[in-house]
C-alpha angles and dihedrals in degrees: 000000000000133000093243094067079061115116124214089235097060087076146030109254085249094078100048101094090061095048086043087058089062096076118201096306116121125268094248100038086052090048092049094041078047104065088038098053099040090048092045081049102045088045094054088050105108113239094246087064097055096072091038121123105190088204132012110284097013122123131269119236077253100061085046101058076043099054085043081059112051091033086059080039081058105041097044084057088046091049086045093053098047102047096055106035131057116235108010122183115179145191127268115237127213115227100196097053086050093052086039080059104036094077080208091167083061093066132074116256076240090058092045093047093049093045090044094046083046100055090044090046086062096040088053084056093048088056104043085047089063125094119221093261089046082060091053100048118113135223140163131255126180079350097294123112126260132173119208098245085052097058086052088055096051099042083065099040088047087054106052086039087068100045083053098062092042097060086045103051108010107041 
């Protein structure tokens, strides 16, 4: 499944500038290149950055993995729900309230990279359980329409659009 079989009605335009950042790989393979290449980066990040806040009440590269974590945490719910069941409409989150709960800085960056390879592990297996129609199926979040295969999409652009504003304003 490519981006390209995406249609613009599985998400809201918002979302299209992380799925734009995908390419044209497949949603398994970017998920796995994914989890290579975010642990490889986290990893390379010197211990004196994670901490780091490049303005006052801005995020550390901690609460960022963390944030990673529980946004790919949300979608794959999202994808889940709305791949077994008929007629979802789900909840909104707020990111900034979760990061503001998750007391990332008071875990180690070890901690943060094994939560976050357990929770893509799983996702991997999420994906790899739907059907083709499954990926196709179509639910509501924060009243705006996703499809499943959309969410998968996001969770990886999401992903590469963070690591992207770490190594601009906080390497």
């Amino acid at each position: 499944m490519k981006i390209s079989e995406l249609k613009s009605s599985e998400f809201l335009p918002y979302f299209r500038v992380y799925i734009d950042k995908v390419g044209g790989v497949d949603l398994l393979e970017a998920l796995e290149i994914g989890a290579k290449e975010t642990l490889s980066f986290f990893k390379s990040i010197p211990e004196s950055k994670l901490d780091y806040r490049y303005s006052e009440g801005k995020w550390t590269v901690k609460d960022i993995l963390l944030h990673l974590v529980d946004t790919e945490r949300v979608f794959c719910y999202r994808a889940l729900s709305f791949a077994r069941s008929k007629n979802s409409n789900l909840e909104g989150f707020d990111e900034n309230i979760y990061v503001d709960n998750a007391q990332a800085n008071s875990k180690s960056i070890s901690e943060l990279l094994a939560e976050y390879i357990a929770v893509r592990n799983a996702t991997i297996l999420l994906f790899k359980s739907f059907s083709d129609d499954d990926l196709k199926r179509m639910g509501k979040a924060s009243d705006a329409v996703l499809s499943v295969r959309a969410a998968g999409f996001i969770i990886c652009g999401h992903e590469i659009h963070h690591k992207q504003i770490i190594k601009e304003r906080y390497l």
